[in-house]
Each structure stands twice: as structure tokens, then as C-alpha cells.
C-alpha beads as a LAMMPS data file, in Angstrom:
LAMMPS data file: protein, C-alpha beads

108 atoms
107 bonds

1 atom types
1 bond types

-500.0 500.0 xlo xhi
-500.0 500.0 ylo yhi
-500.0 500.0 zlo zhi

Masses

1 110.0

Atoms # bond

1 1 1 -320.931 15.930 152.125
2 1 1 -320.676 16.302 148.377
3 1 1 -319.290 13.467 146.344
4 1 1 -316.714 13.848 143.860
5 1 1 -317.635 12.649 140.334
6 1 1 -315.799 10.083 139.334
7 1 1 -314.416 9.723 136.199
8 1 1 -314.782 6.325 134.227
9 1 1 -311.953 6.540 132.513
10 1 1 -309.850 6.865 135.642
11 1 1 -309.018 3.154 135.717
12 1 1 -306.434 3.612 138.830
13 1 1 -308.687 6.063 140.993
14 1 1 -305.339 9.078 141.007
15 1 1 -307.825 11.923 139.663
16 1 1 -305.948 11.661 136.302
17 1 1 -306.907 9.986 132.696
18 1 1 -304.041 9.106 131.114
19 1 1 -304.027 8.315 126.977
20 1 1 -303.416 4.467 128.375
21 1 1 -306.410 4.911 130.531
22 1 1 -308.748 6.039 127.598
23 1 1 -307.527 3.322 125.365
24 1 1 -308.502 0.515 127.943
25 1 1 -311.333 2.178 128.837
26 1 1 -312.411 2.147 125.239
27 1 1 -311.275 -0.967 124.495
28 1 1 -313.418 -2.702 127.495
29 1 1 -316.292 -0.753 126.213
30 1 1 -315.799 -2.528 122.767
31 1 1 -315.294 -5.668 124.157
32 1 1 -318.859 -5.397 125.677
33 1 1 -320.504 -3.980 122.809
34 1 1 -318.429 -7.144 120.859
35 1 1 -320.178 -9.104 123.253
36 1 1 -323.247 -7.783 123.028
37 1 1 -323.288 -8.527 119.694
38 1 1 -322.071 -12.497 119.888
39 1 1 -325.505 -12.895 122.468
40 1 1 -327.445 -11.276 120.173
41 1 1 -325.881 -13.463 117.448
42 1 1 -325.979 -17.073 119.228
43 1 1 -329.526 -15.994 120.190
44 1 1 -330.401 -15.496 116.349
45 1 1 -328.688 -18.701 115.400
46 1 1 -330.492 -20.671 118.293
47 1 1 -333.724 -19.961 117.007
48 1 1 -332.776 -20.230 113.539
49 1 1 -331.210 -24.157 115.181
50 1 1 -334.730 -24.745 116.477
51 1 1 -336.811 -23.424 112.858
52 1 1 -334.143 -26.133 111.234
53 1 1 -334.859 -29.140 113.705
54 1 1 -338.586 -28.538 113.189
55 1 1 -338.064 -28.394 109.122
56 1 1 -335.885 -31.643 109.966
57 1 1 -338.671 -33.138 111.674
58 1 1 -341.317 -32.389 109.289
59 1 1 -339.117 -33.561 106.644
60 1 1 -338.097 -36.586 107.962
61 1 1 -341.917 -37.621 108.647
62 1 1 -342.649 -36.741 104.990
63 1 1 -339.099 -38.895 103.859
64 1 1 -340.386 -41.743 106.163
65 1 1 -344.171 -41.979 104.962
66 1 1 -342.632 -41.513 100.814
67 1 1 -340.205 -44.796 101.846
68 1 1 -342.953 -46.655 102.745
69 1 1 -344.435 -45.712 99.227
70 1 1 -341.642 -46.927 97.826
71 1 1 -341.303 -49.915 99.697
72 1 1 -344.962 -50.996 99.276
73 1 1 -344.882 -50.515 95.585
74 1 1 -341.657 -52.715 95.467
75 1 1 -343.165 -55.407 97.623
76 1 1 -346.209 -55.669 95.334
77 1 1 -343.955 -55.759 92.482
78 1 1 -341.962 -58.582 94.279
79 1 1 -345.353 -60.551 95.044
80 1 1 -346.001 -60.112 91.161
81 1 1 -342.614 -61.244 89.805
82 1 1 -342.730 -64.003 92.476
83 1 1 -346.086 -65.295 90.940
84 1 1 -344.881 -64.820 87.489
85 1 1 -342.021 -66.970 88.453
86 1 1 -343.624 -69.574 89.919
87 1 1 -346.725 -70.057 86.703
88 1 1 -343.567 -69.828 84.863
89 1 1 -341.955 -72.898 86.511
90 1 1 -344.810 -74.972 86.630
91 1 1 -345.438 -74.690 82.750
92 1 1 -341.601 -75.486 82.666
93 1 1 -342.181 -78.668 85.034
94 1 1 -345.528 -79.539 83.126
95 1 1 -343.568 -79.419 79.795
96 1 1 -340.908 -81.551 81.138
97 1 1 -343.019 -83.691 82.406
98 1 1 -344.704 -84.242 78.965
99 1 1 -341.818 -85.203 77.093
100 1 1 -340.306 -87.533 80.061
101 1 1 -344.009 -89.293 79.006
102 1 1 -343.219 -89.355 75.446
103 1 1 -340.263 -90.808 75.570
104 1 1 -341.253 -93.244 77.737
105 1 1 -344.028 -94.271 75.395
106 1 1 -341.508 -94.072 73.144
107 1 1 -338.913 -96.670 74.425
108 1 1 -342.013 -98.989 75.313

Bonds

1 1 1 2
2 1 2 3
3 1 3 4
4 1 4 5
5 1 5 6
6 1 6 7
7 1 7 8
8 1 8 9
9 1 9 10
10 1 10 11
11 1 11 12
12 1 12 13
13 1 13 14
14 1 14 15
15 1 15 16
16 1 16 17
17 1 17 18
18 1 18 19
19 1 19 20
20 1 20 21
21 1 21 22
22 1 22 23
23 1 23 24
24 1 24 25
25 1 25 26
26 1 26 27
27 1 27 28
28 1 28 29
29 1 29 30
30 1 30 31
31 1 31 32
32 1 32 33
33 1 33 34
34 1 34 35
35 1 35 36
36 1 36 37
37 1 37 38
38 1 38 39
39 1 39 40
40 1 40 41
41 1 41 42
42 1 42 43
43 1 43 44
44 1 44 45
45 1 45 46
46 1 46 47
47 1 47 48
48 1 48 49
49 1 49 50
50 1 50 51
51 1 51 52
52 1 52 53
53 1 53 54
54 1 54 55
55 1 55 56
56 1 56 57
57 1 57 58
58 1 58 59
59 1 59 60
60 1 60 61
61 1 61 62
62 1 62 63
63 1 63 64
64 1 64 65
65 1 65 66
66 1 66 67
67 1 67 68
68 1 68 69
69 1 69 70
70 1 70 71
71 1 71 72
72 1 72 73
73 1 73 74
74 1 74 75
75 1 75 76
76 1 76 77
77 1 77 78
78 1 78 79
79 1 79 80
80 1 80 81
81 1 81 82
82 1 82 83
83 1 83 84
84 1 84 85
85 1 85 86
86 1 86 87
87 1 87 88
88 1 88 89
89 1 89 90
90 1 90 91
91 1 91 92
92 1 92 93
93 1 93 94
94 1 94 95
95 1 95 96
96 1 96 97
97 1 97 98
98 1 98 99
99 1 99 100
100 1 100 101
101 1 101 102
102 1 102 103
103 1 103 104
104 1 104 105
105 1 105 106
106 1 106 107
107 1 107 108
């Protein structure tokens, strides 16, 4: 038995292709090259989504390790002015002290 070719475009099976026929036919043949083309898409942005969490990554590391920098230099800073501060203060306290003893010799 020989079988009939079957037309694609012959949505309902009746032998015939109607205009309406070819334009749905058509039409679901676009829609699957449109989707075609959104996998191929999402698969080019999901890769480009894994490049940008690695750059991320690496640049987080390098924004992490430059903090520290930062924070090291302004801790040693804070250890200096702290130091500065404190010599300061006792030559304040030391001079103060000095004239509380002169004016005591004073008054006596």
C-alpha cells in the first residue's frame, strides 16, 4: 500500500490548503524559528551572567584586599594621632602642673 503524502500545510487533514491554512502554517513556523532564537539568546546571556559573576568575584576579592589597605593605613594613622595626643596632653598636664607649683611657692 502506497501512502499518500501529506501536506504540512493541510492543518485540518481535508486534502485542501486553504490561504488560512498557509498563514498558520507560516506563522507556527515563525513562532519556532522566534523561539529558536530566544534559546539561543537566553543561552548567550547565561554565559555572558556567568563571565559577569566571575568578573564580580574577582573584583570583589581585589575591592576587599584594597579595603584592608585602606583600613590598615587609617589604623596606623589613628595609633599615630593617638600618640601625638597623648605626648601632647602630658606636656599640657606637666605645664599645669608647673605653674600650680609656682603659685603655690608663690602664696607661701
Amino acid at each position: 500500500m502506497e501512502e499518500e503524502k501529506v501536506n504540512p500545510m493541510d492543518l485540518n487533514g481535508d486534502g485542501k490548503v486553504t490561504f488560512g491554512e498557509k498563514v498558520q502554517y507560516y506563522a507556527g513556523k515563525a513562532g519556532e524559528k522566534v523561539e529558536e532564537g530566544v534559546k539561543k539568546v537566553y543561552e548567550g546571556v547565561k554565559e555572558d551572567a556567568k563571565d559577569a559573576l566571575e568578573d564580580a568575584k574577582v573584583l570583589a576579592a581585589k575591592a576587599k584586599e584594597k579595603g584592608k589597605e585602606v583600613y590598615d593605613k587609617a589604623a596606623d594613622k589613628a595609633k599615630d594621632v593617638y600618640a601625638e595626643a597623648k605626648e601632647k596632653g602630658a606636656e599640657v598636664v606637666d605645664k599645669a602642673k608647673a605653674k600650680i607649683d609656682e603659685l603655690k611657692e608663690k602664696k607661701a
